[in-house]
N, C-alpha and C positions, 0 to 999 in steps of 0.2 A: 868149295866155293862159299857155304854156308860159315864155314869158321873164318873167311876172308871180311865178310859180312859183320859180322859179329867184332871180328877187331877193328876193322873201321868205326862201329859205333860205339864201343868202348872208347876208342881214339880220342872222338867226338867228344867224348862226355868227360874224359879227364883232362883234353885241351880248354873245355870251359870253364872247368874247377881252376885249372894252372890262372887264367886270365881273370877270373874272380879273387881267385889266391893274392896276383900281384897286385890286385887294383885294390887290395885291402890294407893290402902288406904298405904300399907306394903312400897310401890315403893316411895309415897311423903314423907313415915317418914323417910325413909331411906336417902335421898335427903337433909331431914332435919339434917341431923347428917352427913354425908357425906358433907360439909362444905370449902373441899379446892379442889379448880376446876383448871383442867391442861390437857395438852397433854400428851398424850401417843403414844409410835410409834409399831405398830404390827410388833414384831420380828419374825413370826414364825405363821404358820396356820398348827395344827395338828392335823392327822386323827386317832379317835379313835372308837376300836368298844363299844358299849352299849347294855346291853340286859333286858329286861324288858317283863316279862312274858311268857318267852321261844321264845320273839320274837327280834331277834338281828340285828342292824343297824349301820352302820360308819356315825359319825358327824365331824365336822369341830369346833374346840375350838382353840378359836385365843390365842396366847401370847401374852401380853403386857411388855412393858418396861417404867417407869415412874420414877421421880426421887422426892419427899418430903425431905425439910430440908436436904440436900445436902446427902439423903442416896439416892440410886437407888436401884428398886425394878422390880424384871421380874415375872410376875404371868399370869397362865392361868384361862381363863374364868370360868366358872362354869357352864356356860350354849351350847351349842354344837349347830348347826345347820345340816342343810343335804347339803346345798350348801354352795361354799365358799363366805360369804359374805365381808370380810376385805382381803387384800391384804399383804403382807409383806413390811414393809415401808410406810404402812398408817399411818397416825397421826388419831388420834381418841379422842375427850373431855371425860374427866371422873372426875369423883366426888369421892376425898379419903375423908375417914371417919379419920380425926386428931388424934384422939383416937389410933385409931389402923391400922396405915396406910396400911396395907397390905389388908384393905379391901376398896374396889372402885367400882363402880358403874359407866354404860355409860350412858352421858348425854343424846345422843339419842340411846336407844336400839332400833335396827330392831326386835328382836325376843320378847322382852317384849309389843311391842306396834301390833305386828301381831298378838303375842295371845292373850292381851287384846282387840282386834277390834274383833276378830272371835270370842271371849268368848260373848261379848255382841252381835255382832250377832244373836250368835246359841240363846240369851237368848230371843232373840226382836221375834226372829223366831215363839220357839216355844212357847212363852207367846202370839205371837196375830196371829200368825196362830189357835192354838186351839182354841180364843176366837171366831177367824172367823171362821171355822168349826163347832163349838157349835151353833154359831147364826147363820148357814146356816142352820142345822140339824134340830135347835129347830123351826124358820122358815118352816118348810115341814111334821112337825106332827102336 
């Protein structure tokens, strides 16, 4: 049961590495294609609610305003926080995709780089907390 234990939390910890892996992997190619680098200025910070699994929350999804080849383009985030992290009137770098400008990427995400840091955390956690649990345990019988 004990070694049942243990590869479940192994599991664990290398399923969150895999999901930090691709959201890194996903984030540099995107980077890569996303090719023409500019300002943008936060028009707008709005609150919406979300619900997900019967359990519902209000986040903050910033607007932006940015302008490619002398078109201008206002698009909200995709991604929503619970605190307001950007202001109205903030300038912010992003990365548009040439191709299809109305898709853009921030150069620095706050919320992509907090939950890749907590993802490999949780992974670092529970891949060598269990190994040190296991060699304390195996140690004692």
């Amino acid at each position: 049961m004990f070694s049942v234990i243990i590869a479940v939390f192994i599991s664990i910890g290398v399923l969150l590495g895999i999901i930090a892996g691709i959201m890194t992997i996903s984030r540099k190619k995107k980077s890569e294609t996303y090719t023409y680098q500019t300002n943008a200025v936060v028009i707008a910070m709005e609150r919406k609610s979300t619900s997900m699994n019967g359990h519902s929350s209000r986040l903050w999804f910033p607007v932006f305003s940015y302008q490619y080849q002398n078109q201008k383009f206002q698009k909200q985030s995709h991604v929503g926080t619970s605190a307001q992290i950007y202001q109205a009137g903030q300038s912010v770098a992003i990365q548009i995709n040439p191709q299809n400008p109305e898709q853009f990427l921030l150069v620095d995400s706050i919320p992509f780089r907090l939950a890749t840091k907590i993802l490999w955390a949780l992974s670092a956690f529970f891949i060598v907390g269990t190994v040190a649990v296991a060699l304390i345990v195996a140690s004692h019988i």
